[in-house]
N, C-alpha and C positions, 0 to 999 in steps of 0.2 A: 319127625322133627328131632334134630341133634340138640340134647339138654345139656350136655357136657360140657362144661367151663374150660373154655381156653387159656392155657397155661405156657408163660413164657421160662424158659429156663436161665438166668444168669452166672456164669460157671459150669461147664459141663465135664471138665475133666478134673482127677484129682479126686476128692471124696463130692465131686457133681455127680461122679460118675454111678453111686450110689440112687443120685436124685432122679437120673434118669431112669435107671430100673424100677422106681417106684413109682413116677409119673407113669409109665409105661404100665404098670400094672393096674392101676386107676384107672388107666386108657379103658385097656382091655372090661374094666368093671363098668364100661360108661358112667364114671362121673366126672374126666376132664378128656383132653386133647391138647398133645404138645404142638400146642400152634408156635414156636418158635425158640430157639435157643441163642444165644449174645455171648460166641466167643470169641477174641481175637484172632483165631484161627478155626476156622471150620470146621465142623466134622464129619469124620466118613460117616457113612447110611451104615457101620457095624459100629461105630462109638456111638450111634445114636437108637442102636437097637431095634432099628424098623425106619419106615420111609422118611427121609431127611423132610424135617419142616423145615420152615421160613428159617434164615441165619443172616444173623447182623452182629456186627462189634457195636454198634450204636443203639446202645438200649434202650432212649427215650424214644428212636423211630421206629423200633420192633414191637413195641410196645401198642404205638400207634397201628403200623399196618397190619398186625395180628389179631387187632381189637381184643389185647388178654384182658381177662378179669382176675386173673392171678398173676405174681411174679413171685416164682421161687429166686433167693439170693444165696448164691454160695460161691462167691468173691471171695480174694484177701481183705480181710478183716478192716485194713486203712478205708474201704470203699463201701461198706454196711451203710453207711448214715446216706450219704449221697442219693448210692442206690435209689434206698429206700424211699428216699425223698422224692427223688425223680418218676418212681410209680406212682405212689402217694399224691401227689400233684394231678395223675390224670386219671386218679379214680381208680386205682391197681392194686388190690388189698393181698397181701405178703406174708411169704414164709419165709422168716429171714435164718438165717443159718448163727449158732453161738461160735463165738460170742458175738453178742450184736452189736458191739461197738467195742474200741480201744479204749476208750475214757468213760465218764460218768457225765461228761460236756458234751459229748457225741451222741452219747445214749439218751439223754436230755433232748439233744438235739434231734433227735430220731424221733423219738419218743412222742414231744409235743408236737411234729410236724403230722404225724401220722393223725396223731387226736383230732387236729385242725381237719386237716383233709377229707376227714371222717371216714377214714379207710379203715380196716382189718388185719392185724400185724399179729401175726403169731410167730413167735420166738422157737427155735429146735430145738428145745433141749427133750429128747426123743423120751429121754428116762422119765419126763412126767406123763407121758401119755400111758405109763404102766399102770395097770389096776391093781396093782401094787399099794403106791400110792397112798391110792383111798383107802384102802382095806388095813393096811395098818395104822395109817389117823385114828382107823375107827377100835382097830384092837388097843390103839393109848388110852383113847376115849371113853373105852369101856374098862380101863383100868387093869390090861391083860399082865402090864408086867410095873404096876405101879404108877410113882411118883417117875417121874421124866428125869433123869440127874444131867442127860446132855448124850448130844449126838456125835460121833466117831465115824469117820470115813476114809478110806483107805484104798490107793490105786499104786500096786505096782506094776509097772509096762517097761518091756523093752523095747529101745528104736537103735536103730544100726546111724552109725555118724551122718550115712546119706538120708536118711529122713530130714536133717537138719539142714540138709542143700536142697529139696524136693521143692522149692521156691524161692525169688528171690528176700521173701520175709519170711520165711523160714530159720525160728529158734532168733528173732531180733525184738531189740526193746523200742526201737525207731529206725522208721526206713525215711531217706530223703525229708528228715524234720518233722515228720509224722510219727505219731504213734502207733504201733503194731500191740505189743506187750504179748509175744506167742511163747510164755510160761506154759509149765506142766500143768498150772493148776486152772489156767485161765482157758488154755485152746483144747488139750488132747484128754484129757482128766475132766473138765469144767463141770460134766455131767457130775461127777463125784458132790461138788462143792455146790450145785443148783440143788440136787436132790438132797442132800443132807440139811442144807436150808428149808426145802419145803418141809420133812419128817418135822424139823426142831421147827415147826411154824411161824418161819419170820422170812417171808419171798420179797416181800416189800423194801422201799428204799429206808424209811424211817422204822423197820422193826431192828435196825443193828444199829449199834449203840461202841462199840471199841473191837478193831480189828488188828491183830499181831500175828504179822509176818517172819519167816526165816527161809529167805531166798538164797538156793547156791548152783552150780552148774560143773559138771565134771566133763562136757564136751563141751567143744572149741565155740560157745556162741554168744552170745547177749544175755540173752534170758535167761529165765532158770530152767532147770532139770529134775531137780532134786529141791521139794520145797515143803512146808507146812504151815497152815493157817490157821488161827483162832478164830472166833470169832463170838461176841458176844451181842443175844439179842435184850430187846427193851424189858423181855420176861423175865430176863438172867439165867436166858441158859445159855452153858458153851457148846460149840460146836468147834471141833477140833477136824481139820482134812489134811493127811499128807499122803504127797503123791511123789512117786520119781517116775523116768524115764530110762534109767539104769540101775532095773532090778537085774537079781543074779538069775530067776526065774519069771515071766510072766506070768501074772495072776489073775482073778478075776474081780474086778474091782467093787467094791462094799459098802454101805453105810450101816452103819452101827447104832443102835436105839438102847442105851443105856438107861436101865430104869430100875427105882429101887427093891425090885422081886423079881426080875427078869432081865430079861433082851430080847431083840428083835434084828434081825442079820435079813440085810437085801443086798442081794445081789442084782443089780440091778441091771446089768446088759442082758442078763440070761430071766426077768422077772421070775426071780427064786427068791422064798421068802422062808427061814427060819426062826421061831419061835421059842424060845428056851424060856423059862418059867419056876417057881417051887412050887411041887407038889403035883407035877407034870411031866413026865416024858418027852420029850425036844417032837417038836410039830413043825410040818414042812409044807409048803405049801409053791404053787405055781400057777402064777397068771397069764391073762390072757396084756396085748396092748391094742393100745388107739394111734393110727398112726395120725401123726399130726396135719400132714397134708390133708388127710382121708375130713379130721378134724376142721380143718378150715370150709372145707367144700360142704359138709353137713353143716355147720353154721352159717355159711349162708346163702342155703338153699333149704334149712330146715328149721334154723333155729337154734342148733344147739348149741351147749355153753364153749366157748374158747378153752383151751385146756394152759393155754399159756400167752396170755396177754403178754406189752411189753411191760406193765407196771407189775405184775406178780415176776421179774428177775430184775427191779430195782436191788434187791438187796445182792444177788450175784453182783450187779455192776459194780456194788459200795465193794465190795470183794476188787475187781476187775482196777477199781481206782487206788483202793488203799497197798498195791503190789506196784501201780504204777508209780503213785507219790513215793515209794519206796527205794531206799537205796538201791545203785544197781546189784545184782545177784556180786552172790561173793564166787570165785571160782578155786572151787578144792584144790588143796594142795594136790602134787601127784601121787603122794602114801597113800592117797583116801580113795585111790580109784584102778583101778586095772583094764588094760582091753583084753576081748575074749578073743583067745586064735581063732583066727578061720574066719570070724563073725564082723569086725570091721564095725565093733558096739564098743560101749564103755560101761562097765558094772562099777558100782560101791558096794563095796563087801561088807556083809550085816544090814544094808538098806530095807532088804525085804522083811527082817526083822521090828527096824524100827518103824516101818508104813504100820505095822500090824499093830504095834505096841502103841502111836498115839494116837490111833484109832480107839484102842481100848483103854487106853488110861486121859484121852484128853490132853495129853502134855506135848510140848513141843520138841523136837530133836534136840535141843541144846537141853531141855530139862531133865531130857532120855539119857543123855550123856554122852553124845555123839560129838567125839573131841573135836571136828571140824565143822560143827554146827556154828552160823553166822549169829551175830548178835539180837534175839529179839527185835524188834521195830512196830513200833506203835503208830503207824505214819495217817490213820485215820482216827481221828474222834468225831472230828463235824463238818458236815459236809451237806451243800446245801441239796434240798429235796424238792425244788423247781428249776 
């Protein structure tokens, strides 16, 4: 008898294409079956990795004639709540892809619909499936590097100008009156600013308490590029993330566990963990992760605990919302930026500096003294949490 949970895929090209190699190898481990994929356009039997399931652009029918028990969602972002909604309805417990919504009304929206339905919604943000994670909770907890003064995180990435056309919501703050909001810190970074939430213990929508933005863009788009957030929990601790998309060099992106006899440095795409300490030698360490699909399908066939409900990234969304309520990005002057020959990118020269610096100092670009740094913006204090 087949015990393996049939799994429908929405979105399969673009970073789906990810999801399928991973459904795919779950195949192979018998714990699902890609009983169907929902893309506008079909896929060949090589973009699908092996023999073409079921295909439909109609994903409340595929859903039906597949009989899934799962739907992974990894749509443009305007389409998350719907989706969702539309499995959620007939009983289709979800892996939804970050960020789960454009707004905090969406998310909301999402959110309580799934509760109702009494379905299963596990959020991507992949960096929490790291054992990572825990193990440093527990090295706070055990007072490795002190008193907590606040967490720092830091993502610099290069994307070439077509990454910003690789969709048509691609790098926009609204598509056709809808909300998109595909920021550095919100779509391609977000892991940065989920995980540095979780470290500084405030995931929830009521653990943040005052959120200050500095949005700006040095390629041709909407959104920002080039941005940094505060963020302040009910505990009073700050949590500082700046992220661009035109650094000089690619790096590997970090959060930072500032504490009053140490630190703690996670790398967190690579689950690499550094330790630095007084009266210790720097300690290094490398985890193992949980993948989150893997996660859903042991929850509910065994019990285990969800690793990312959608109310543990209430507080990512007060993030997601306080950028939206927020002026539009400033766009740099052109002294503040240069294209790379050959490369068809845009760098800010000293960028990768300052990602680093208020990571480690907490401060914002404009504090750093980045002469084209946008005005602070307080554009969240209260925001309701139903």
């Amino acid at each position: 008898m087949n015990t393996s949970l049939p799994v429908v895929l929405a979105g399969a090209r673009g970073h789906g294409r990810w999801h399928v190699a991973n459904i795919r190898r779950l195949e192979r481990a018998g714990l699902v079956r890609l009983a169907g994929i929902c893309e506008l356009t079909p896929l060949t039997e090589e973009e699908a990795g092996g023999e073409l399931p079921e295909q439909s652009a109609d994903f409340g029918a595929l859903l039906d004639s597949t009989g899934a028990r799962i739907a992974v969602i990894c749509t443009p972002i305007p389409t998350h709540t719907d989706l969702a909604l539309t499995a959620a309805r007939k009983g289709v417990h979800l892996l939804l892809e970050k960020p789960p919504a454009p707004s905090y009304a969406e998310f909301r929206r999402m959110a309580d619909g799934v509760a109702e339905a009494g379905v299963v919604c596990q959020i991507g943000f992949q960096s929490l499936g790291s054992h990572a994670v825990p193990a440093i909770r527990e090295l706070v907890a055990q007072g490795a590097v002190g008193d907590v003064l606040g967490i720092g995180g830091a993502g610099a990435w290069v994307r070439d100008e077509a990454y910003f056309r690789r969709a048509p919501w691609s790098g926009k703050r609204r598509l056709g009156g809808a909300d998109v909001i595909d920021g550095a810190l919100t779509n391609p970074l977000a892991h940065a600013v989920a995980t540095a939430l979780a470290l500084g213990g405030g995931t929830r929508a009521e653990d943040v308490t005052d959120i200050e933005t500095e949005l700006s863009h040095a390629n041709d788009i909407e959104a920002d590029d080039t941005s940094c957030v505060r963020i302040t929990t009910a505990r009073g601790r700050r949590i500082t993330v700046a992220a661009t998309l035109c650094a000089e060099r690619a790096d590997e992106p970090y959060v930072l566990v500032h504490g009053s006899s140490g630190r703690i440095t996670f790398w967190y795409k690579q689950d690499r963990v550094l330790l630095q300490r007084g009266g210790h030698g720097p300690e290094e360490y490398e985890y193992d992760r949980t993948d989150l699909l893997e996660n859903l399908v042991a929850h509910l066939t065994t019990g285990a605990a969800l690793l990312v409900p959608p109310d543990e990234t209430g507080a990512f969304m007060r993030v997601v919302e306080a950028i939206r309520r927020a002026s539009d990005p400033e766009r740099l002057p052109d002294a503040a930026w240069r294209r790379v020959p050959g490369e068809r990118r845009r760098v800010v020269p000293g960028i990768d500096g300052l990602v680093a610096a208020a990571a480690d100092t907490l401060c914002l670009y404009s504090e750093l003294g980045a002469p084209w740094a946008p005005r602070t913006e307080h554009p969240l204090k209260e925001v309701s949490t139903r």
